[in-house]
C-alpha positions as CSV (number, residue, x, y, z in Angstrom):
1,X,-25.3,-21.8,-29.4
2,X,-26.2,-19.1,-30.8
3,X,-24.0,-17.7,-34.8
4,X,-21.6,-15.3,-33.3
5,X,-20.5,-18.2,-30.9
6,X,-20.2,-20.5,-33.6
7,X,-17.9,-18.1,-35.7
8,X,-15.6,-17.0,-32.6
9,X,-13.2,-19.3,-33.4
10,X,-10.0,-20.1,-31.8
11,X,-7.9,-18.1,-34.2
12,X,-9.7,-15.2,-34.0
13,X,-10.1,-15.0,-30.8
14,X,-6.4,-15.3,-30.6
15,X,-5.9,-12.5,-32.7
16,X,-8.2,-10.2,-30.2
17,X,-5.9,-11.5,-27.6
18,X,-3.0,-10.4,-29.3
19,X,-4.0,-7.4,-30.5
20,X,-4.9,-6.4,-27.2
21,X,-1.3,-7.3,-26.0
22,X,0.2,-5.1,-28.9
23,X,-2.0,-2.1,-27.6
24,X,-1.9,-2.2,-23.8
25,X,0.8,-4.8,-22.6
26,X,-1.5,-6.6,-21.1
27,X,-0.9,-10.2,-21.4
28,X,-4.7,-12.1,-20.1
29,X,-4.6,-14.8,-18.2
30,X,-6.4,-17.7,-18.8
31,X,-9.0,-17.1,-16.2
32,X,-9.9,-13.5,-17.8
33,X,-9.9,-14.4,-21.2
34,X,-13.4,-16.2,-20.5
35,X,-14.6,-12.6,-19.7
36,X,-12.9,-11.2,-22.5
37,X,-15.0,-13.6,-24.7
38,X,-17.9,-13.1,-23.3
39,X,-17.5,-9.4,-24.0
40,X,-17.2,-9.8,-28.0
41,X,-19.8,-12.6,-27.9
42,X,-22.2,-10.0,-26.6
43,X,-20.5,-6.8,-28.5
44,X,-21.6,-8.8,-31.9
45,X,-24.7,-9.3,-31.1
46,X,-25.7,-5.4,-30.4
47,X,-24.1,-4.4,-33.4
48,X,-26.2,-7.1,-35.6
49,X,-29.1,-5.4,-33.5
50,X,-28.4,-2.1,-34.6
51,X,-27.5,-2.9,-37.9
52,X,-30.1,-5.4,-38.6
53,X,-27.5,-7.3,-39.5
54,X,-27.0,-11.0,-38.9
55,X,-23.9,-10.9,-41.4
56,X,-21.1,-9.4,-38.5
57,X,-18.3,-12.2,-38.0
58,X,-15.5,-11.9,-35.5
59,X,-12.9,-11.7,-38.5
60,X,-15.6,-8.6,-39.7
61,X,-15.4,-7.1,-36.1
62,X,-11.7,-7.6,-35.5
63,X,-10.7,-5.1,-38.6
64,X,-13.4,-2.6,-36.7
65,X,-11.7,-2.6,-33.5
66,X,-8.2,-2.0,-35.5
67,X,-10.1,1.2,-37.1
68,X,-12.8,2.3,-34.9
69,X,-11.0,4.0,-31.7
70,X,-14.8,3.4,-29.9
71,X,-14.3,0.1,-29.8
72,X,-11.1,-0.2,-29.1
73,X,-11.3,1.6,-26.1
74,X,-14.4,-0.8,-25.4
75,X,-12.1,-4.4,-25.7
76,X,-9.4,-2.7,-24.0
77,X,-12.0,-1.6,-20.7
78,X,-13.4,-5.4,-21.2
79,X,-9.7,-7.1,-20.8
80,X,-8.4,-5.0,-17.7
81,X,-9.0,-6.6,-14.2
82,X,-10.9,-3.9,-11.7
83,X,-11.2,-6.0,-8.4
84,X,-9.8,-3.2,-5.3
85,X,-11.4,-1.9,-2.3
86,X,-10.6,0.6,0.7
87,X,-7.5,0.5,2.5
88,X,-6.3,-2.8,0.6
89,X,-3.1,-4.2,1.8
90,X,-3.4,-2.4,5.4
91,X,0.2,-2.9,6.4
92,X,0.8,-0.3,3.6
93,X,-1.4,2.1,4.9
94,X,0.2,1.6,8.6
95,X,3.9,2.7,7.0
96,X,1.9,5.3,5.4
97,X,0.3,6.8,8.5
98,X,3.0,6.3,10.8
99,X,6.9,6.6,8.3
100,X,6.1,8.2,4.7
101,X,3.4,10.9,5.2
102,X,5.0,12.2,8.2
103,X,8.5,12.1,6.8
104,X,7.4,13.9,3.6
105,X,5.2,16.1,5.4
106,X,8.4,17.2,7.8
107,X,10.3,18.2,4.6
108,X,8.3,20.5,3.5
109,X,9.1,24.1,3.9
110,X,8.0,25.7,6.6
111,X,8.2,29.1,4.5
112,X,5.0,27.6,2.2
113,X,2.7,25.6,4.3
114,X,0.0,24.8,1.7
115,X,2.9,22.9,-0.1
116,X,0.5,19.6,-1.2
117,X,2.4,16.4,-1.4
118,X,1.9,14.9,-4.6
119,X,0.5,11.3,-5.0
120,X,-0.1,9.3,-8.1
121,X,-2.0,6.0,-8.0
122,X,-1.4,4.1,-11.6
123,X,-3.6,1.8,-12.7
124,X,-6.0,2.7,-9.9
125,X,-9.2,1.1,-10.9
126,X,-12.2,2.7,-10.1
127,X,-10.4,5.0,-7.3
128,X,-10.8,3.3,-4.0
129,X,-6.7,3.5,-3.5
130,X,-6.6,7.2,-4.5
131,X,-9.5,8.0,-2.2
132,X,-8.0,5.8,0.7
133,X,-4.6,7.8,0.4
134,X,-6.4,11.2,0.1
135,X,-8.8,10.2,3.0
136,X,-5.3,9.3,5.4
137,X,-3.5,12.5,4.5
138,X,-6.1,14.8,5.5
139,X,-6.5,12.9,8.9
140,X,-3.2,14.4,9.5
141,X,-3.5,17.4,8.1
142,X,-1.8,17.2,5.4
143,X,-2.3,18.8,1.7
144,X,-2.1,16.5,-1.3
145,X,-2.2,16.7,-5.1
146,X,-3.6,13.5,-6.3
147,X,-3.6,11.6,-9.6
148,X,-5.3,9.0,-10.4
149,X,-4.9,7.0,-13.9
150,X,-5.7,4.2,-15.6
151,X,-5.9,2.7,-19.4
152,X,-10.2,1.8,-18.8
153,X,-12.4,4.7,-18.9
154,X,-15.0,3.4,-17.6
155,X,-13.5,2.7,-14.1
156,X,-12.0,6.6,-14.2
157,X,-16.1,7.8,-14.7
158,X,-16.6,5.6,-11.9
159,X,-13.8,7.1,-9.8
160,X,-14.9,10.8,-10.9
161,X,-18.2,9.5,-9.3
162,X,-17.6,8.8,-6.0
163,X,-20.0,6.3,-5.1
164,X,-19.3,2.9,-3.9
165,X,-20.9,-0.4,-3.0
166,X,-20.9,-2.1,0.4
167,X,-18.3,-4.3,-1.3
168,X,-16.1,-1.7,-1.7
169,X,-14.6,-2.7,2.1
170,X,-13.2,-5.7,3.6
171,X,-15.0,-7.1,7.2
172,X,-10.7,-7.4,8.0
173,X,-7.9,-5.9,5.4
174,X,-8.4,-2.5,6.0
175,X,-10.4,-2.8,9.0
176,X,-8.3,-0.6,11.1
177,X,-8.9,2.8,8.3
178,X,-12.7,2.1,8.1
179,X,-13.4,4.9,10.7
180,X,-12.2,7.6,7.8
181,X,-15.1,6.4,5.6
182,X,-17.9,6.8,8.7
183,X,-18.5,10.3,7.3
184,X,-19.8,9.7,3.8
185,X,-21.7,6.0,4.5
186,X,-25.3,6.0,3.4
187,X,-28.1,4.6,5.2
188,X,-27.9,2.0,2.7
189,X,-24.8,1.1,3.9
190,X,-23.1,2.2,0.9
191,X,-20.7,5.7,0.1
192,X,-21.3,8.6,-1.8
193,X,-18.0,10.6,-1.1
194,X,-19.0,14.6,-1.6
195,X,-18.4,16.0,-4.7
196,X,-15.4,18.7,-3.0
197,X,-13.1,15.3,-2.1
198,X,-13.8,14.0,-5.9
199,X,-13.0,17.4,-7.5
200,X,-9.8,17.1,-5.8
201,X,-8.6,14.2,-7.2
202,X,-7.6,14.7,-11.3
203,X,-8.2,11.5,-13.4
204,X,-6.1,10.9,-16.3
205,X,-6.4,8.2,-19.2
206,X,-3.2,6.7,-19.3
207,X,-1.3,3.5,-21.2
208,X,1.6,2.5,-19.2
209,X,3.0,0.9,-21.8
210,X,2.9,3.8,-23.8
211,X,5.4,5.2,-21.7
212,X,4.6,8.8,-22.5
213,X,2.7,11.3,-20.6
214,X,3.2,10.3,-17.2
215,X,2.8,12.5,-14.5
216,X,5.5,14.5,-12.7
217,X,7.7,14.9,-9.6
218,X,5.2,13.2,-7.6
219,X,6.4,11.9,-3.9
220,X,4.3,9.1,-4.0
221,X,3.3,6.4,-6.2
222,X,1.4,3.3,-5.7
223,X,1.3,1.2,-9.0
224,X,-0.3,-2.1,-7.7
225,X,-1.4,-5.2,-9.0
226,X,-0.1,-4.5,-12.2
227,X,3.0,-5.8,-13.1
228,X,1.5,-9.2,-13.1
229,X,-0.3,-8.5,-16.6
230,X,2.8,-7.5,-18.2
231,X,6.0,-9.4,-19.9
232,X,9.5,-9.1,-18.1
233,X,11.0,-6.6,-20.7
234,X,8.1,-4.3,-20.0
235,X,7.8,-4.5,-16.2
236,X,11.4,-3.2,-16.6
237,X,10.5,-0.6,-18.8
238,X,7.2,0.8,-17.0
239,X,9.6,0.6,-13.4
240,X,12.4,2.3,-15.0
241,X,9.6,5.1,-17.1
242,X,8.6,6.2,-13.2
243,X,11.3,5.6,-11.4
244,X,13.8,8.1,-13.5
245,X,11.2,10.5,-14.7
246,X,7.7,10.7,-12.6
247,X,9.2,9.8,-8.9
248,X,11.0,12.9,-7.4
249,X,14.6,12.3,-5.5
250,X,13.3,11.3,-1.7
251,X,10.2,9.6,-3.0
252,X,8.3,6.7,-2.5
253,X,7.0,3.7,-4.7
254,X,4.5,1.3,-3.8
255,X,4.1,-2.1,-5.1
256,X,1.3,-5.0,-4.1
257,X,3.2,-7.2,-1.4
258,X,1.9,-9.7,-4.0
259,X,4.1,-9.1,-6.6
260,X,7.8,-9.5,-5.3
261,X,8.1,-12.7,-6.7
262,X,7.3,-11.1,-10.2
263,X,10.0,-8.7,-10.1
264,X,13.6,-9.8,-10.8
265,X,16.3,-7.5,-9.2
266,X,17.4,-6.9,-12.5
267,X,14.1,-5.1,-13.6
268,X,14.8,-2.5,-10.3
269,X,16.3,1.0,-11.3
270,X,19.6,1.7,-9.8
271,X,18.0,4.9,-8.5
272,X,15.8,3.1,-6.2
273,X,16.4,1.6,-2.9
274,X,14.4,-1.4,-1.6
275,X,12.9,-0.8,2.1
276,X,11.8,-3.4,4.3
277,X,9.6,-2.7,7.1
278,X,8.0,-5.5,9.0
279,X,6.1,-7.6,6.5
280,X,6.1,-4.3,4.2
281,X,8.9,-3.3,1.0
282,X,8.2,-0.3,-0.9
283,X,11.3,1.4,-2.7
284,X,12.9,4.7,-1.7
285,X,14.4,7.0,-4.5
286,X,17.6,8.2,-3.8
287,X,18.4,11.8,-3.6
288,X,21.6,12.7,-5.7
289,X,24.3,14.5,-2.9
């Protein structure tokens, strides 16, 4: 056991946890705190490397994270859970495809064609969802405006990218959409999406539990796998945030099918109405008569 492990105490580590907490909402489980420690272990010893240094202690390094903005930015990126892929939760995409694009689609003017629908993935990892929405739309013709954000940068650079592992798909969830990625699959196996389909999405650095900032009017919004991390008083606040101000009357929101149990029907916005479809909710804004 190497120095820095000795000194990464339970107190201090703690206090990272907390002060993690206080900046993004995020509450860690127990099974990503393990990552999380693994992170500083290895953050202490570069910067003993580069200052030839073997004097850095956690309690040293925790008043550098609340001062440096670097490295703030770096805990917060090693504390956020990134696991997506393609077409996740495929009963989403079906209601997608055959109710909500169409619908949305059928309301727009017929006076201004090129009117895009606008879609807003939050918290959207290293783009996968964004991509999987943009790549549906424009099998049926349809013109979208898309935003993706999310509070770790390094999963946005990853997104601006475009390119993605074999992992990136499910052999079964998803299956059904795989035929829209056929175009950009390598010989590897892999995809390198071109670089007009990633200019058209506009990544955005964005806290939720900031509550500022959020994007506008959009007519979609898939915010999933997220309300899991955070307490109950601010799942309320984060719903409420885009349900009055970022979701425009007739819109959609999009939760993981995973997390109905974590939301209390007291947390749901009056302005939103729950849909059940099959084995599929979402929530319906309603439009003021």
């Amino acid at each position: 056991m190497n120095q820095s492990e000795k000194l990464l105490d339970e107190n201090t580590f703690a206090k990272l946890i907390e002060l993690i907490t206080q900046k993004t909402g995020i509450i860690p489980r127990d099974s990503h705190k393990s990552g999380i420690r693994n992170y500083v272990e290895k953050r202490l010893k570069e910067l003993e490397e580069v200052s030839n240094s073997k004097q850095i202690s956690p309690e040293t390094f925790l008043s550098l994270i609340e001062v440096n903005p670097i490295e703030m930015a770096l805990l917060i990126n090693s504390s956020t859970v990134n696991e997506t892929y393609f077409f996740r939760e495929e009963a989403q995409f079906e209601v997608l495809e055959q109710k909500v694009l169409p619908e949305l689609k059928a309301k727009t003017p017929i006076t201004i064609p090129i009117t895009p629908i606008r879609i807003w993935s939050a918290a959207c990892s290293t783009g996968e969802e964004i991509y999987s929405i943009l790549l549906l739309a424009e099998s049926l013709g349809i013109k979208t405006e898309c935003t993706a954000s999310d509070i770790n940068t390094m999963v946005l650079e990853k997104c601006n990218n475009g390119v993605y592992k074999k992992n990136a798909i499910r052999s079964v969830d998803g299956a059904k959409y795989h035929k829209l990625l056929e175009p950009y699959k390598t010989e590897a196996g892999e995809f390198q999406l071109t670089e007009k389909l990633c200019s058209s999405i506009n990544t955005r650095h964005i806290n939720l539990s900031d509550l500022t900032d959020f994007p506008k009017n959009q007519n979609i919004i898939f915010i999933r796998n997220v309300f899991i991390y955070f307490s109950n008083e601010m799942k309320k606040q984060i719903l409420t945030k885009i349900a009055e101000e970022s979701l425009a009357p007739g819109g959609y929101l999009f939760v993981s099918m995973n997390e109905v149990a974590v939301l209390d029907s007291l947390m749901i916005p009056k302005c939103l109405e729950q849909i059940v479809d099959g084995k599929v909710f979402y929530f319906h804004k309603k439009v003021d008569k």
